[in-house]
N, CA, C and O atoms as a GROMACS GRO file, in nm:
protein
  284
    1UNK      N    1   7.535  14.310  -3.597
    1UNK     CA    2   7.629  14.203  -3.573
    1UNK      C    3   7.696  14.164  -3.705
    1UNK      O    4   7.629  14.146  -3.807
    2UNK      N    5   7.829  14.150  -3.702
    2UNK     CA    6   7.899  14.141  -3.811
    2UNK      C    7   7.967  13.996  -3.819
    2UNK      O    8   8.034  13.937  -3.734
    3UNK      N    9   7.933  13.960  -3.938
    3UNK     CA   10   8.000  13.785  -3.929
    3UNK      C   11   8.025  13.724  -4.061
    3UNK      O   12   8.019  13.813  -4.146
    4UNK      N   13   8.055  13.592  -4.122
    4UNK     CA   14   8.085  13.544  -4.208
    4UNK      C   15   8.028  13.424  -4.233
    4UNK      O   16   7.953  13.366  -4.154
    5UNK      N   17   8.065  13.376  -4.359
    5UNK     CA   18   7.954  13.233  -4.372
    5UNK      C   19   8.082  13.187  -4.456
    5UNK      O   20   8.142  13.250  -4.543
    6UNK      N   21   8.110  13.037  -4.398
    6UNK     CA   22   8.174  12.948  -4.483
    6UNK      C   23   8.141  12.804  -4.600
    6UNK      O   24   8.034  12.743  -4.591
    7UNK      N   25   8.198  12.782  -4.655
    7UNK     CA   26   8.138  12.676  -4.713
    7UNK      C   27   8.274  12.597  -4.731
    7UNK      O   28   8.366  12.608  -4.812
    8UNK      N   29   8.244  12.491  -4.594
    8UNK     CA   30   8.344  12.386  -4.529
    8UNK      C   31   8.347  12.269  -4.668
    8UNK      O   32   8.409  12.164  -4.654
    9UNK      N   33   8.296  12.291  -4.759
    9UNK     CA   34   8.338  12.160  -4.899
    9UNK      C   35   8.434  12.239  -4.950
    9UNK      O   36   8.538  12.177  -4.971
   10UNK      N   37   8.438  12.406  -4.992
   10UNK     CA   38   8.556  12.475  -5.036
   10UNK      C   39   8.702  12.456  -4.970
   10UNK      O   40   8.808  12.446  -5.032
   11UNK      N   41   8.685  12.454  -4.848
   11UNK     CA   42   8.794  12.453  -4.753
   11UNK      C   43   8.929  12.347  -4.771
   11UNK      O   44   8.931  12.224  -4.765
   12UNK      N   45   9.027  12.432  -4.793
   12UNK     CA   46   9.161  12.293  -4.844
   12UNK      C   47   9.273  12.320  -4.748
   12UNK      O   48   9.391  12.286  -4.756
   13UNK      N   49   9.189  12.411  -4.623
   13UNK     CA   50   9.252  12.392  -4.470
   13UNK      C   51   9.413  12.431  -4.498
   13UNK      O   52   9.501  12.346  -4.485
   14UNK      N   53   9.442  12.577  -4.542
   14UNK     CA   54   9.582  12.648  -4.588
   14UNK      C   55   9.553  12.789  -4.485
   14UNK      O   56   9.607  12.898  -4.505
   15UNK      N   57   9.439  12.754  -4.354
   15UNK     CA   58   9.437  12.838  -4.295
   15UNK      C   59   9.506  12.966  -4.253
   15UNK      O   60   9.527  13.023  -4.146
   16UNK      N   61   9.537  12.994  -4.406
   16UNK     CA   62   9.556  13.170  -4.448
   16UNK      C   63   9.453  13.263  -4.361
   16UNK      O   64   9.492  13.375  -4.325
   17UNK      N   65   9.311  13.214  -4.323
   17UNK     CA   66   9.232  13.283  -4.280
   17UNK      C   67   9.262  13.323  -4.131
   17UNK      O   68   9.279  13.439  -4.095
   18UNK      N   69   9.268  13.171  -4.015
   18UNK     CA   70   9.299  13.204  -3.877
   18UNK      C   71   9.422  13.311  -3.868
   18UNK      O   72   9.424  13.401  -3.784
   19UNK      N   73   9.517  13.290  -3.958
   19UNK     CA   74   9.619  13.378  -3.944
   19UNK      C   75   9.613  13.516  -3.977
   19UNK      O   76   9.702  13.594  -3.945
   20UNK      N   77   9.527  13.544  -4.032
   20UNK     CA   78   9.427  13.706  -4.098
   20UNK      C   79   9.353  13.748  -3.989
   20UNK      O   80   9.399  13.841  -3.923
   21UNK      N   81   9.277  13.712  -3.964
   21UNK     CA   82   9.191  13.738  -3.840
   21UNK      C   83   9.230  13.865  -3.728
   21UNK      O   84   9.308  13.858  -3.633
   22UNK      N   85   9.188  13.926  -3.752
   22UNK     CA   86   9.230  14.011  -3.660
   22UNK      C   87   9.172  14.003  -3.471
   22UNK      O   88   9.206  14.068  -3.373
   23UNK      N   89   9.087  13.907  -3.486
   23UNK     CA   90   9.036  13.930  -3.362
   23UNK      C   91   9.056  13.746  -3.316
   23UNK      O   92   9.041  13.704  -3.202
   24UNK      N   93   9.082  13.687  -3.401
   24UNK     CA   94   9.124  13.526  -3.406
   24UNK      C   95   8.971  13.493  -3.411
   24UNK      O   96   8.936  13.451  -3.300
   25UNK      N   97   8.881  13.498  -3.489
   25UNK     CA   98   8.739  13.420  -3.445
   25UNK      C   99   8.703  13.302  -3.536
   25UNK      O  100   8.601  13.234  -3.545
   26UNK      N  101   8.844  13.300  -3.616
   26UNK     CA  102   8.833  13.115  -3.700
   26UNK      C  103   8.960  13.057  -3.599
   26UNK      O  104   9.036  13.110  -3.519
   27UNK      N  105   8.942  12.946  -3.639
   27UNK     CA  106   8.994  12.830  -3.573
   27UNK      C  107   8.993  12.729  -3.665
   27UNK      O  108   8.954  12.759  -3.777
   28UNK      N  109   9.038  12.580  -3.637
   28UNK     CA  110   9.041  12.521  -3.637
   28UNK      C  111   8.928  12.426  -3.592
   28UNK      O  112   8.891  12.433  -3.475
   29UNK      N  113   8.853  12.313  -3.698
   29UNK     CA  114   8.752  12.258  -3.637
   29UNK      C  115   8.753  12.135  -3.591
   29UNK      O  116   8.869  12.093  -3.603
   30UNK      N  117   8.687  12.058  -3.545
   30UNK     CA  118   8.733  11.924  -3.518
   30UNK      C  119   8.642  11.844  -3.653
   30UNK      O  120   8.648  11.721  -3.652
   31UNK      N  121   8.582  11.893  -3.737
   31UNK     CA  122   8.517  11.836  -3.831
   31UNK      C  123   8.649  11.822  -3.957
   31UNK      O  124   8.721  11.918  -3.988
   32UNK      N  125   8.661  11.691  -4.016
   32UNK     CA  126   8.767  11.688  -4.139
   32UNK      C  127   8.718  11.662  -4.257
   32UNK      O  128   8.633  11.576  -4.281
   33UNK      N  129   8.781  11.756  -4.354
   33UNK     CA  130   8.725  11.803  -4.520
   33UNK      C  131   8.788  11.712  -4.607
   33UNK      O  132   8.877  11.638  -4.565
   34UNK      N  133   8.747  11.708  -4.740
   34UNK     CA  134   8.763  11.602  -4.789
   34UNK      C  135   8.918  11.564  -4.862
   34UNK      O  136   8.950  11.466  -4.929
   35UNK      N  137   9.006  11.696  -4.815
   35UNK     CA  138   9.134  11.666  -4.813
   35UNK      C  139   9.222  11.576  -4.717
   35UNK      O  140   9.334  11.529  -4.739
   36UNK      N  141   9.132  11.563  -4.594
   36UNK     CA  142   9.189  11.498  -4.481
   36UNK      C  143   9.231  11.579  -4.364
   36UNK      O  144   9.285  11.527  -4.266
   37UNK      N  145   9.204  11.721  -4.374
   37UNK     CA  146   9.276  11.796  -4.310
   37UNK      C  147   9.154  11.875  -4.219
   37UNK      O  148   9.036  11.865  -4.255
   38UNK      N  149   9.180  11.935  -4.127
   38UNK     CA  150   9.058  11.973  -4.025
   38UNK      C  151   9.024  12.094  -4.119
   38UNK      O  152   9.117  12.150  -4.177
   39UNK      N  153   8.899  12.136  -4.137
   39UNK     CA  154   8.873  12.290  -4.238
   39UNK      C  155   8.873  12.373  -4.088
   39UNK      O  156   8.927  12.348  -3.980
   40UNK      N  157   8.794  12.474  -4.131
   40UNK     CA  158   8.802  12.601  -4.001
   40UNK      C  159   8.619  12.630  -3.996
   40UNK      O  160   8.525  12.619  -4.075
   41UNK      N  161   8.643  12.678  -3.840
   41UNK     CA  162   8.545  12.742  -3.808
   41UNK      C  163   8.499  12.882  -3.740
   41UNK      O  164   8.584  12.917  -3.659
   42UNK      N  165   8.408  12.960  -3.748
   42UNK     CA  166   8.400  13.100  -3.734
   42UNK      C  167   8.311  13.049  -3.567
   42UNK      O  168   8.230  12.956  -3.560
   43UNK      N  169   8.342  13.114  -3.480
   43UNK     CA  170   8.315  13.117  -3.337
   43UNK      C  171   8.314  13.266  -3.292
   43UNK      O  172   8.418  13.331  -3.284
   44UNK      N  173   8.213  13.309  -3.269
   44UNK     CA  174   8.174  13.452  -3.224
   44UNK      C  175   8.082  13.498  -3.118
   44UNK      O  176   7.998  13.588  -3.117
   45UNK      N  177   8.125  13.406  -3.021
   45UNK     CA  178   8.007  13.424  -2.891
   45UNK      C  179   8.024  13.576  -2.862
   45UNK      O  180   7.917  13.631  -2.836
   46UNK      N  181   8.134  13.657  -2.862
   46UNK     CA  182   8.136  13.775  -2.754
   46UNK      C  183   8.056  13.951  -2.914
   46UNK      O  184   8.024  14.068  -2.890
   47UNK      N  185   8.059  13.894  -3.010
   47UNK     CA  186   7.975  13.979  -3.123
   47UNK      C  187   8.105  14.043  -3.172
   47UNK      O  188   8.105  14.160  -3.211
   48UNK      N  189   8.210  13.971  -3.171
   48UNK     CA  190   8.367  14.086  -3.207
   48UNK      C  191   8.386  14.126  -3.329
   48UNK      O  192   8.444  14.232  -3.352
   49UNK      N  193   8.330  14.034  -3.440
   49UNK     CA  194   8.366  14.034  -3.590
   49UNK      C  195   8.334  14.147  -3.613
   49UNK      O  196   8.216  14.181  -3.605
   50UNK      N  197   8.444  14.240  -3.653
   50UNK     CA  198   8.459  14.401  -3.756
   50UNK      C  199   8.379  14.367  -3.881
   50UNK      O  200   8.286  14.445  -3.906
   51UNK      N  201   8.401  14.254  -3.973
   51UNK     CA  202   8.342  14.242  -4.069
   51UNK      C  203   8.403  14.290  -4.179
   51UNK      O  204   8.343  14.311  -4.284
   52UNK      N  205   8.564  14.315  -4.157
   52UNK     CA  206   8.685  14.361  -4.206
   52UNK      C  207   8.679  14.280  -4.381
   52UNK      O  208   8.707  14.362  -4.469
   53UNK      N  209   8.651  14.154  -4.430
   53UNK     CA  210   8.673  14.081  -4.502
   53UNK      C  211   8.801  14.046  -4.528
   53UNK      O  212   8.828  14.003  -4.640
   54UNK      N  213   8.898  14.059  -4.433
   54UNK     CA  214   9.049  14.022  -4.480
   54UNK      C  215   9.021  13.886  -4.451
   54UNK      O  216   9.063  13.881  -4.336
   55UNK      N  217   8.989  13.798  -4.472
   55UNK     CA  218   8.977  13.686  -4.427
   55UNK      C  219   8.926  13.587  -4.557
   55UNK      O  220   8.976  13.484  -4.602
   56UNK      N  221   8.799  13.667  -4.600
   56UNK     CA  222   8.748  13.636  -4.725
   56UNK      C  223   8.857  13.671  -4.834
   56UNK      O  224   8.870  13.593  -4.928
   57UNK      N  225   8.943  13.794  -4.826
   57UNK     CA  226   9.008  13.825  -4.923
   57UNK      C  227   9.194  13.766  -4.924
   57UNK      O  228   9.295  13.798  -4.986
   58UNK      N  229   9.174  13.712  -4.867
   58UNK     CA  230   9.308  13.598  -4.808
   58UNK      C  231   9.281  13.462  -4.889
   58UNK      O  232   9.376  13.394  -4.927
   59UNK      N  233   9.142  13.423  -4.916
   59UNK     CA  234   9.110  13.267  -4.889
   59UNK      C  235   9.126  13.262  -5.066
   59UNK      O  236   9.071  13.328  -5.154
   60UNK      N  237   9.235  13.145  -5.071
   60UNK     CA  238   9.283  13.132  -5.232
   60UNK      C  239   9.154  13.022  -5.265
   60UNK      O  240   9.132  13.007  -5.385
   61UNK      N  241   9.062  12.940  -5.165
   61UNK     CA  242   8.958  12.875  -5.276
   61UNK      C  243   8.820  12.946  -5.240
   61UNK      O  244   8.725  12.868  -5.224
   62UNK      N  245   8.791  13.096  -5.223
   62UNK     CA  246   8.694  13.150  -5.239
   62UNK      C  247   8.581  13.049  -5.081
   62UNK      O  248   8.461  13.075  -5.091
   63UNK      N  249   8.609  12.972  -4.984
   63UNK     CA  250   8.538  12.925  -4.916
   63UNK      C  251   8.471  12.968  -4.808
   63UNK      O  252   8.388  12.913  -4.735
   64UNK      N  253   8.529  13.096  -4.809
   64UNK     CA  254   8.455  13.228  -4.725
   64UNK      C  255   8.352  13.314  -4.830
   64UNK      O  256   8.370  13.422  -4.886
   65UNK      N  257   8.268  13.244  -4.831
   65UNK     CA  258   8.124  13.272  -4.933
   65UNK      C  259   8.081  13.421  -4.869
   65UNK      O  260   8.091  13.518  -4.944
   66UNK      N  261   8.049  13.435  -4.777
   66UNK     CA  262   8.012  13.596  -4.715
   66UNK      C  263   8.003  13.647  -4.628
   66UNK      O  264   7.942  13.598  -4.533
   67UNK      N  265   8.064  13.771  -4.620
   67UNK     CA  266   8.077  13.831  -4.521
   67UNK      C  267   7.997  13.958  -4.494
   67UNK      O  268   7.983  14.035  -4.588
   68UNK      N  269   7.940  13.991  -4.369
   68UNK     CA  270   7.814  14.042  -4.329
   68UNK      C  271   7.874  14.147  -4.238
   68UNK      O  272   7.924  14.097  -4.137
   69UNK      N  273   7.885  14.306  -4.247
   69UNK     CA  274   7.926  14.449  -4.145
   69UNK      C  275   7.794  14.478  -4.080
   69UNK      O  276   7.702  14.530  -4.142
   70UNK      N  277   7.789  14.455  -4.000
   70UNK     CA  278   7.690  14.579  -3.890
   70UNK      C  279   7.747  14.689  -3.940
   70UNK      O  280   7.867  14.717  -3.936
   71UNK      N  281   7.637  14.765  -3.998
   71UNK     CA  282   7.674  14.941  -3.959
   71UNK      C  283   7.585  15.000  -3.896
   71UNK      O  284   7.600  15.119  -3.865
   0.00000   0.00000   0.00000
C-alpha cells in the first residue's frame, strides 16, 4: 500500500498538491492552519496511491514529509 504523510503545521494551503495528484487523493480539509486557510488532507479508502511523489515534489514548504511505494 502506497501513501504519504503530511505535516498539517507546514501547510500554507497553495494546494499545488490537490492539483498534482493524479488520482485526486488530497483534498481539502475542514481542519484550519495557522495561516487561516483550510491545509489538505490525504484520503485513500479504495488503496489508489501510485506513490508517484509528484505531490511531495510540487509542495514549495516541504509539508509532504513522506512518501511510502508498495512494490
Amino acid at each position: 500500500m502506497s501513501y504519504i504523510e503530511l505535516d498539517k503545521n507546514k501547510c500554507k494551503s497553495c494546494y499545488l498538491c490537490i492539483d498534482t495528484c493524479p488520482k485526486k487523493l488530497i483534498t481539502k480539509s475542514s481542519e484550519i492552519g495557522s495561516n487561516g486557510n483550510y491545509v489538505v488532507q490525504f484520503k485513500d479508502e479504495k488503496k489508489e496511491c501510485l506513490g508517484c511523489a509528484m505531490c511531495a515534489m510540487i509542495c514549495p514548504d516541504i509539508a509532504i514529509t513522506s512518501v511510502y511505494k508498495d512494490e
